[in-house]
N, C-alpha and C positions, 0 to 999 in steps of 0.2 A: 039086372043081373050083375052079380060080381064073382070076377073073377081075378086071379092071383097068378103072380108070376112069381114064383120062389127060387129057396137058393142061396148057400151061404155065400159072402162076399168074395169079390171077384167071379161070380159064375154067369155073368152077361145080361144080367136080370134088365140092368138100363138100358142097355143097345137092346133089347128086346124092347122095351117099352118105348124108346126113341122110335124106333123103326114101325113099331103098329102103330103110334102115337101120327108119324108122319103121314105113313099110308091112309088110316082114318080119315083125317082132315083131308088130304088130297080127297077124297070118296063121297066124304061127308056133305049132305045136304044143311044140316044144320051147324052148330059151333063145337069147335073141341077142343078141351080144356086141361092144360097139363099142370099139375104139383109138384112142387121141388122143393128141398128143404135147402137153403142156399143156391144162390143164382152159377150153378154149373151147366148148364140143359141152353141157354142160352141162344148159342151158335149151334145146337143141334137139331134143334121142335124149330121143324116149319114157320114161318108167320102166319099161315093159316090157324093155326091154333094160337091160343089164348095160356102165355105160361103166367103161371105164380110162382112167387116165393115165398113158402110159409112163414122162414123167418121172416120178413121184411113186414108183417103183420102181426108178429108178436106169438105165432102158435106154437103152443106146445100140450101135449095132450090130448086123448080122445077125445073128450067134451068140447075142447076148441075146435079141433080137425071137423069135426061131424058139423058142428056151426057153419064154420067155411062152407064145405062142400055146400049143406043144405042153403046156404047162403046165396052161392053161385048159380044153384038150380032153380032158386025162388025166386033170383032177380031175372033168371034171363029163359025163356019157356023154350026156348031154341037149342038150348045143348041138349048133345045125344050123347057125347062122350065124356066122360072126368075120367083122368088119369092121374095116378098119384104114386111118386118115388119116394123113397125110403121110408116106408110107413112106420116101422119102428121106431127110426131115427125121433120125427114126427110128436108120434105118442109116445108109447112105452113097449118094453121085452115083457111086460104081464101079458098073458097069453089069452087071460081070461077077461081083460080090458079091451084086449083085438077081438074080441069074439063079438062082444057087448056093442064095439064099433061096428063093425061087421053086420051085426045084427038091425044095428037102425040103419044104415045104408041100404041093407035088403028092403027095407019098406018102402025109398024112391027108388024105386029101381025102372021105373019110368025111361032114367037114362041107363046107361053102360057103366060101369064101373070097373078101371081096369089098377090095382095095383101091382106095386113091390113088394114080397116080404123076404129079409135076409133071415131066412130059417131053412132047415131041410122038413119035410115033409112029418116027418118022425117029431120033429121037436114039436110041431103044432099037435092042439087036441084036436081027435078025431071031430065033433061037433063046428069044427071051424069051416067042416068038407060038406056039410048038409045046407050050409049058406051060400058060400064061393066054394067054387069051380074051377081048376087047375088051367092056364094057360100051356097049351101046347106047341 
C-alpha cells in the first residue's frame, strides 16, 4: 500500500511522518525504515527504526530512489514499513515521473509505503489517487 502525506511546505508533513514513523516502530513486529534527503530526521526517528540518507548514497532521481527502496526490501524480508521525506526533493517536481514511481512501488507493496509530497492535492494528477491513498 502507498500512501502520501501531502502539503505545501511548512504544513507539518515531517512531524506527521516523524510521529507515525516513531509509533510504527514502537508497534512493529518487523523493521522500519525511514528516508531522508540530508541527515536532519536524526535526533527525531526512534532507534528502533533504521534512517537513511539518500544523499549520503549518491540518490537522486526516480530510477535511483525505486533501486533503494527495492534494494532495502530485497535485502531484508523483515521490513513492514519504508518511509520516505521529501520525495520531491529526492526525485523531481515531474508529476508524471512521481506517478511512474509511484506506480512500481505499488507492485511491492508487500510492505507499507508511507511518503512526503510537498504539493496540494490540486497540483497532483488525478491518476496519482488510484495508486496512493491520502494520509489522514
Amino acid at each position: 500500500m502507498v500512501t502520501l502525506i501531502i502539503g505545501k511546505k511548512g504544513t507539518g508533513k515531517t512531524k506527521k511522518l516523524i510521529a507515525l514513523a516513531n509509533e510504527t516502530a514502537a508497534a512493529s513486529t518487523g523493521n522500519v525504515v525511514v528516508i531522508e534527503k540530508g541527515a536532519k530526521l536524526t535526533y527525531d526517528i526512534t532507534h528502533k527504526a533504521r534512517l537513511i540518507d539518500a544523499d549520503s548514497f549518491g540518490i537522486s532521481g526516480y530510477g535511483e530512489y525505486y533501486g533503494l527502496v527495492a534494494g532495502i526490501k530485497s535485502g531484508n524480508h523483515d521490513v513492514t514499513h519504508i518511509f520516505g521525506d521529501a520525495t520531491l526533493r529526492i526525485g523531481t517536481r515531474n508529476y508524471d515521473e512521481l506517478y511512474a514511481f509511484f506506480e512500481r512501488i505499488a507492485k511491492i507493496s508487500d510492505v507499507e509505503f508511507i511518503f512526503t509530497v510537498s504539493a496540494d492535492k490540486e497540483e497532483l494528477p488525478e491518476k496519482i489517487f488510484d495508486i496512493a491513498e491520502l494520509c489522514n
